[in-house]
Each structure stands twice: as structure tokens, then as C-alpha cells.
C-alpha positions in Angstrom: 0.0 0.0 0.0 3.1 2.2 0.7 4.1 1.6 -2.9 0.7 2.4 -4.2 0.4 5.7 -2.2 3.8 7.0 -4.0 3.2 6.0 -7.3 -0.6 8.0 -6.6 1.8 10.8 -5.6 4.1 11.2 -8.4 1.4 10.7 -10.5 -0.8 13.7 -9.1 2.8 15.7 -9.5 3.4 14.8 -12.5 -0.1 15.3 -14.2 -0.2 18.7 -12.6 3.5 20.5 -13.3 4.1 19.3 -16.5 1.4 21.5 -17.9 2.8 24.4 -15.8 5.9 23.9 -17.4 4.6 23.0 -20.8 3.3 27.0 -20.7 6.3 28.6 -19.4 8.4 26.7 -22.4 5.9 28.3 -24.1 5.5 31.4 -22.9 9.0 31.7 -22.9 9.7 31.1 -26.6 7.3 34.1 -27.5 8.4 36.5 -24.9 11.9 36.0 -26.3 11.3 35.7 -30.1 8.7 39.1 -30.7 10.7 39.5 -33.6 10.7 37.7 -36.9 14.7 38.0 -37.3 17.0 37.7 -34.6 21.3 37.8 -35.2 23.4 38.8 -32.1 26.5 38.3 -30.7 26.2 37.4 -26.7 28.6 38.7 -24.2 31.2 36.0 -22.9 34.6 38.2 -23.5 36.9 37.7 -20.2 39.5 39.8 -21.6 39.6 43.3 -23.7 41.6 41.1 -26.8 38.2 39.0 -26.8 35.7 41.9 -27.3 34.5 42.2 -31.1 36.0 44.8 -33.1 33.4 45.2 -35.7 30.0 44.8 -36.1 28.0 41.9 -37.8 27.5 42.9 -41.2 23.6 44.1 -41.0 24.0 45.1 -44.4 24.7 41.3 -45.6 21.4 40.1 -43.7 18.1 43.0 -45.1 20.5 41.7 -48.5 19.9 38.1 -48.0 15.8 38.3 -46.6 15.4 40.9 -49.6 16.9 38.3 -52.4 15.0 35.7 -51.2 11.3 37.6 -51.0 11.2 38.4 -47.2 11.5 42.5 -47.4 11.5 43.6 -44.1 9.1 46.4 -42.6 11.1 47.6 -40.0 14.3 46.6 -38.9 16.9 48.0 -35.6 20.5 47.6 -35.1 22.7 48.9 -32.4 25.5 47.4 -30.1 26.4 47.5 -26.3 29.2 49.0 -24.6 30.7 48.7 -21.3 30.7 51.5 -19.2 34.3 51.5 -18.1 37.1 49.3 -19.8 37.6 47.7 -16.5 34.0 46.8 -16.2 34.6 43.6 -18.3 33.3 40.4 -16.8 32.7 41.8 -14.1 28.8 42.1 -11.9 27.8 44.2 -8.9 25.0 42.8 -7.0 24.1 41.4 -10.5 23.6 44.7 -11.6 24.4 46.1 -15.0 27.3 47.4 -16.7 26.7 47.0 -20.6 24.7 50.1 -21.9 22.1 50.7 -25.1 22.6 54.0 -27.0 18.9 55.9 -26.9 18.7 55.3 -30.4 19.3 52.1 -31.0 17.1 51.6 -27.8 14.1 53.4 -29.8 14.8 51.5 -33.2 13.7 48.1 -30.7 10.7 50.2 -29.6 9.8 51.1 -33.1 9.8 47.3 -33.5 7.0 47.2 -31.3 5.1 50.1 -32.3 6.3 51.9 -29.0 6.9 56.1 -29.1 10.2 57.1 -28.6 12.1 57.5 -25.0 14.2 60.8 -24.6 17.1 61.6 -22.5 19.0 64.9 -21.6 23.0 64.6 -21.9 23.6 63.7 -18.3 20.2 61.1 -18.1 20.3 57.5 -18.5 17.2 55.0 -18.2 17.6 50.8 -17.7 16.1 48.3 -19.8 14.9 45.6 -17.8 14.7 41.6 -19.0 11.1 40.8 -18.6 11.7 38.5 -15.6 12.5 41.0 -13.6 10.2 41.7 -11.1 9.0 45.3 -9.8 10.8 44.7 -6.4 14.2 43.9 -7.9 13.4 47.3 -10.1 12.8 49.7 -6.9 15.2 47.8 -4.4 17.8 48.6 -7.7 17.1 52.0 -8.0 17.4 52.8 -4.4 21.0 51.5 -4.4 21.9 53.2 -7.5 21.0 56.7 -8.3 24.1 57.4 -10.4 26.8 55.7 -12.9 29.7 56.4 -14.6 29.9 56.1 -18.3 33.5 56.8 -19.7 34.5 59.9 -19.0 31.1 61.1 -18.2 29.0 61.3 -15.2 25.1 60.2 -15.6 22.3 60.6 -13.3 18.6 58.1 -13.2 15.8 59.8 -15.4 12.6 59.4 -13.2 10.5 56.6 -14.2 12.7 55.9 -16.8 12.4 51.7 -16.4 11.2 50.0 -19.2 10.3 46.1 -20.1 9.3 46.8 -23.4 10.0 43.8 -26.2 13.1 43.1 -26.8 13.4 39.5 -27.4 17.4 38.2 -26.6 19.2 40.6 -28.2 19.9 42.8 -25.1 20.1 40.4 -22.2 22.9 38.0 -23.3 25.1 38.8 -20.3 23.6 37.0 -18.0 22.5 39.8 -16.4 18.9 41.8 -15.5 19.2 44.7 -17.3 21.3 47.4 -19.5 21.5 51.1 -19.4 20.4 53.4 -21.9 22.6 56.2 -22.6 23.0 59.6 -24.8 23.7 58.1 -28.1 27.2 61.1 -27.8 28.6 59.1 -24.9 28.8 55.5 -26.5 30.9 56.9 -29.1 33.5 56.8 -26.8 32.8 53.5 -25.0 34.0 49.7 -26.0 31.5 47.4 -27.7 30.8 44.4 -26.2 28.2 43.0 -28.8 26.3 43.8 -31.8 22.9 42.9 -32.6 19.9 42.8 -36.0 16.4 42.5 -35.1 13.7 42.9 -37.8 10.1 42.1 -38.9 9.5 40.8 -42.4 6.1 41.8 -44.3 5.6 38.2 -44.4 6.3 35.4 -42.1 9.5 33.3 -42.8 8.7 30.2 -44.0 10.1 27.1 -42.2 12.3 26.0 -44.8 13.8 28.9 -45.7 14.3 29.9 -42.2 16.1 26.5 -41.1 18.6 27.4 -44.3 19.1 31.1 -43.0 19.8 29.7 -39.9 22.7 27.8 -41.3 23.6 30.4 -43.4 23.5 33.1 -42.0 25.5 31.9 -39.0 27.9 30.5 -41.4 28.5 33.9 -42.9 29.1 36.0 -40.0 31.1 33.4 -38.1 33.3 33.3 -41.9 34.0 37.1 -41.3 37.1 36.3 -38.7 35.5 38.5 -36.4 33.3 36.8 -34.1 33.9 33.1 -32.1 31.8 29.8 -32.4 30.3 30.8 -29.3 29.4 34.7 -29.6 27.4 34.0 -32.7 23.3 33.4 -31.9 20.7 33.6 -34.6 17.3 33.6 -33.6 13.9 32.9 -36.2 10.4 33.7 -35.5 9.2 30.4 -37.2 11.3 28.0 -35.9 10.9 29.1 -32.1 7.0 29.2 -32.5 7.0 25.9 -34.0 9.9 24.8 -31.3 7.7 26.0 -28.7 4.4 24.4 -30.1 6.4 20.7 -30.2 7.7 21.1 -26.6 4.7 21.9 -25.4 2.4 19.3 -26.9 4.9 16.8 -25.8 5.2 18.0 -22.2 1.3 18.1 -21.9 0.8 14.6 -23.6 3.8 12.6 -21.5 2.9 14.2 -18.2 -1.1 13.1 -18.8 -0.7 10.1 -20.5 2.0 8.7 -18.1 0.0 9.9 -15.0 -3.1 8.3 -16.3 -1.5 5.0 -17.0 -0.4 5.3 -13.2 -3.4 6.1 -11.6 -4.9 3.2 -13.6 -2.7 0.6 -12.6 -2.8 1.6 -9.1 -6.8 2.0 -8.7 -6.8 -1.7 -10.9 -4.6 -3.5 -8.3 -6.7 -2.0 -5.2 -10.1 -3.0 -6.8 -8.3 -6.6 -7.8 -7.2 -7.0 -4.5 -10.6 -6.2 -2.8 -12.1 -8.8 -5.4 -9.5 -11.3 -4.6 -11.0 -10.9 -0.9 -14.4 -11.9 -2.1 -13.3 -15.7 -1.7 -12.3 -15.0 2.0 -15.0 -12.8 2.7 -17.7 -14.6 1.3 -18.3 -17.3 3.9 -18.1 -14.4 6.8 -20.5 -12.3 5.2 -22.6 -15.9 4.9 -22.9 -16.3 8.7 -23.7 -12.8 9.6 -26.3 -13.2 7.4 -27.5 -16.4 9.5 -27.2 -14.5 12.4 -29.3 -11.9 11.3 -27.7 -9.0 9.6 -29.6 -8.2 6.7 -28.7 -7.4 3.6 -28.2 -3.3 3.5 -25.9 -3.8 7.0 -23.8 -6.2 4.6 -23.6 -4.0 1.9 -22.6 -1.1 4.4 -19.9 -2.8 6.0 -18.3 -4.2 2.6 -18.4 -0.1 1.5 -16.6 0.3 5.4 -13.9 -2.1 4.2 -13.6 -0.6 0.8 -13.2 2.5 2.1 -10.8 2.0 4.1 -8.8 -0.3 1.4 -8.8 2.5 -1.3 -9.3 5.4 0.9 -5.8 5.6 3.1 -3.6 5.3 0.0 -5.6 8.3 -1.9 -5.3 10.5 1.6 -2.0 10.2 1.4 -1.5 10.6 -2.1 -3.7 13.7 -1.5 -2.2 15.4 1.3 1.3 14.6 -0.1 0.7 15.8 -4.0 -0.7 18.9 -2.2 2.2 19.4 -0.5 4.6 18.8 -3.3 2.4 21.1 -5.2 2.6 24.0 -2.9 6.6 23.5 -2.1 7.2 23.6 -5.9 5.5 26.6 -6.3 6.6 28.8 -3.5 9.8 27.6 -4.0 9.9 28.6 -8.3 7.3 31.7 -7.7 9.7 34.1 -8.8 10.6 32.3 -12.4 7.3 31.3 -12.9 5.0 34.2 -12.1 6.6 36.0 -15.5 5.2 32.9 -17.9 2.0 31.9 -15.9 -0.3 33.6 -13.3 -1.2 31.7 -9.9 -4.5 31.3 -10.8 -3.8 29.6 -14.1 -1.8 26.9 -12.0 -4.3 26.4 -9.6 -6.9 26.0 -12.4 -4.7 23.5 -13.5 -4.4 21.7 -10.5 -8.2 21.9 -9.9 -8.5 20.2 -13.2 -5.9 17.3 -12.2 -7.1 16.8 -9.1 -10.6 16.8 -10.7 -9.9 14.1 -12.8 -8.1 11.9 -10.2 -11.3 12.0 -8.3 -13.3 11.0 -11.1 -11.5 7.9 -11.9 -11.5 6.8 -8.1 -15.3 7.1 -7.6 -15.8 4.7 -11.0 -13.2 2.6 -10.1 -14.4 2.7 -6.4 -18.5 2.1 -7.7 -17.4 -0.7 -10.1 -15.5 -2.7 -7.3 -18.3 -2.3 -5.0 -21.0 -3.7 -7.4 -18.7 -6.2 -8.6 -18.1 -7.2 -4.7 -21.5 -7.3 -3.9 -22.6 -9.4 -6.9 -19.8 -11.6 -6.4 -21.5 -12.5 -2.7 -24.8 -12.5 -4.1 -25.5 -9.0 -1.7 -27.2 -7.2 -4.2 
């Protein structure tokens, strides 16, 4: 029965988070692809010699979509710089030390149909990732009022925090968030990376976007100016359909295995109360010769039952509750971003919905079959 009453368990768990997960993958792969054409090159340099000392060529890429039928409707390219040459590799309290130029920052709100952010000469703003949560934001900005940007000395616009679409281009450093800066001051700042992000007029189909993938990454990595491992190209198409798989195949393993679980266990508790019939049968026999009537029978064979198939489901129950609650107080912070509370406990309602279900007709089936089987009925 111990056996059972884990298997119940980690089928409960597993019916219920893999959903949760399947719409965080999900989620995920659209917050970080709003944009039909993604090429970047992700912050990794240790040293100042590792730092690239050119751009990708954005003029090679509108080239390529535009040969092959994909014109583009609006495209943005910019780079990051750190602060202070000695800044490199380097995090504060994970705070940030790459920085945007203002207009490259407004060519990714154009993107997203956004207006336009403006900051005096000695202003900056932060871009935040969108996973950052508004108490990280304000505990950030109380620490850190003011920043050095070369040579300069900048001071925090008010209310000048954004989360606005931005898809990977910007957060490749591991880090929360970037500053925006004059665009005056990066001109004499060190790039750290360089990034394309564009919207076609039409969507990329899939083949043609698996062969720019290839391609493309081919072609920049060909240049001599960029490492295997700085190079990222990101596609619209392939992420939604990447998304799409992973999700389908979260949702149908966790339910299909969980099912098959609860099945086998709720089939070996009602076997084993039927196997009992043999035993039972002659006791049941002489209480009736000593008077008990039928209904008393039938009420103490639903006593036995419940007891058989009720303690392993209470502890299945309490436990899966408990495993529920631990994994989501403990992952609250990551998850909250991709999927609201009450979307996971609808979920949970659902599962737990549907284990209840398939006790009461395996439970109502065993009974019958009991009581027929001793001729109770």
C-alpha cells in the first residue's frame, strides 16, 4: 500500500506541473522571439583582446531576406558597450554594466510600435529583462542613483524603467538589465556586442528559415570577427514551432504517463478487494445467519472498501498537495513572469478533478462487482 500511495503521488505531481511547465516553455519562446529575425553576438569576452572589433554585417542580412522575397518592414541595429574598460566580466550585485545607445534603444521600440524615449545629456534609463520583477526594479534603483559612463557622469531619469519587447538581443550577459545612454557618450565607450532584429512583411517560411539559420551563422562566423560561441541567430518560425512541439509533448507525456499510473494503481486495489471476495464470502454468509440483513452487509463491505482505497488516496492527497505548494513557493519568482497563480491552480483543480473521477468509477465498479460476487445485491 506504501508503494501504491507513491506512485498516486508522483502521478498527481506529474499530471499537474508538467502543464505548468509545458506553458512557461511556451511562454517563454514568445516573450523571447517578438521579432521575426534575430542575429546577435552574446557577451562572454573575459579579456579586452576577446571583445569584437566590428560589427555583424547588418547590411549582408536586409540583403539576404530581400533576395529571397522576405523585405522587411522595420528593422533595428545597435551594439552594447561597457561603461568603463575595466568593467569587463565583471557584476555588482548582478547589476548592470553593458549600456544601449537611446537610439538604438528606440529602433527596438519602433519594432514594437512603442513612441520614442528621450534623455537629456547627463540622463540615463535601464532596460529591464522581462523576468525582472518590480521589487528587484525599486530595491535597484534605491541602491543606485548614479553611474559612470566613460569619461562622463550620468544621473537616473525618473520613471525611466522599461520592459518593453526586446526579445534576446539585449540580455545576453547574463544579467537583469542594461542602461540606456546619450547616443554622444557611446561613441566613446568599448562594444561588447552587436545585434539585428527585424520584422518581415511576411512570415518566414520554415524551410527557408532553417537554411538562413545555417547560413547566415555561417557567414558572420566566416568574417574572422566573431567566435563559435558569440554568434546566436534567432527565427520567429522556428521558435514558435519549437515551442508548439515542446509543449504538446510536455502536456501529452505528463497526462498520458500519470493516467496510465493512476490506472494501474486504482486496478490492483479493486483486484485486491475482489480477490477478498473468496475469503469474505463465507463471513458475510454467517452474519447473514445471524441476522444481519442485507443493507448492513452492503454497508460494511463499502466500510472495508473504504478503508482499502481510501488511506492510500489521503495520502496521495495530502502529499501531491504538499509537493504542489513546495514547488510553487519555492519557483514563484521564475514562474509568475510565464503563468499567473490562478492559471496553476486551475490546473491543479482540473488534475485533481480528474483523479477523483476515476476513483469514484473505479471505487462504484469494485463495490458492485463485490456485492454481486457475494450475491449481496
Amino acid at each position: 500500500m506504501g508503494v501504491i500511495s507513491c506512485i498516486l503521488i508522483l502521478s498527481i505531481v506529474l499530471m499537474a506541473w508538467l502543464p505548468v511547465n509545458a506553458i512557461r516553455a511556451s511562454e517563454y519562446q514568445k516573450i523571447t522571439s517578438p521579432f521575426d529575425v534575430q542575429v546577435l553576438t552574446t557577451y562572454s569576452a573575459s579579456s579586452l583582446e576577446e571583445l569584437p572589433k566590428t560589427t555583424l554585417d547588418y547590411d549582408y542580412i536586409t540583403k539576404y531576406l530581400n533576395e529571397n522575397g522576405y523585405p522587411l518592414s522595420k528593422a533595428a541595429t545597435g551594439q552594447l558597450y561597457l561603461l568603463q574598460a575595466d568593467d569587463i566580466d565583471k557584476t555588482v550585485k548582478n547589476a548592470p554594466l553593458l549600456a544601449i545607445s537611446v537610439d538604438s534603444y528606440n529602433q527596438m521600440r519602433a519594432l514594437s510600435d512603442l513612441p520614442e524615449i528621450t534623455l537629456d545629456s547627463d540622463e540615463y534609463g535601464i532596460a529591464w529583462s522581462f523576468d525582472t520583477l518590480p521589487e528587484t526594479i525599486t530595491q535597484f534603483n534605491q541602491e543606485v542613483s548614479s553611474i559612470h559612463a566613460g569619461n562622463s557622469t550620468l544621473h537616473k531619469k525618473s520613471g525611466a524603467d522599461y520592459q518593453d519587447p526586446t526579445g534576446m538581443v539585449l540580455f545576453t550577459s547574463r544579467m537583469q538589465a542594461v542602461y540606456i545612454i546619450p547616443d554622444e557618450i557611446c561613441n566613446n565607450l568599448l562594444m561588447a556586442t552587436s545585434f539585428y532584429a527585424g520584422n518581415t512583411e511576411k512570415p518566414l517560411a520554415y524551410d527557408f528559415a532553417e537554411r538562413f539559420d545555417q547560413e547566415m551563422w555561417k557567414y558572420q562566423f566566416n568574417l574572422g570577427v566573431f567566435s563559435e560561441n558569440q554568434l546566436y541567430v534567432r527565427l520567429g518560425t522556428l521558435q514558435d514551432n519549437e515551442g508548439i512541439s515542446n509543449a504538446l509533448l510536455l502536456r501529452l507525456v505528463g497526462a498520458y504517463a500519470a493516467l496510465v499510473l493512476i490506472i494501474i494503481c486504482f486496478t490492483i486495489l479493486s483486484v485486491q478487494q475482489l480477490t477478498d471476495t473468496i475469503e469474505q464470502k463465507k463471513r458475510f454468509q454467517i452474519i447473514s445467519k445471524l441476522g444481519v440483513n442485507k443493507s448492513d452487509c452492503g454497508r460494511y463491505i463499502r466500510q472495508q472498501m473504504i478503508f482499502k482505497f481510501g488511506l492510500p488516496v489521503m495520502v496521495s492527497l495530502i502529499f501531491s498537495i504538499g509537493t504542489l505548494a513546495f514547488l510553487t513557493l519555492t519557483g514563484y519568482e521564475e514562474y509568475i513572469v510565464y503563468i499567473s497563480l490562478n492559471e496553476m491552480l486551475a490546473i491543479f483543480a482540473v488534475v485533481y478533478a480528474a483523479f477523483i473521477g476515476i476513483l469514484i468509477s473505479y471505487f462504484v465498479s469494485t463495490y458492485y462487482l463485490f456485492k454481486k460476487h457475494m450475491a449481496l445485491s
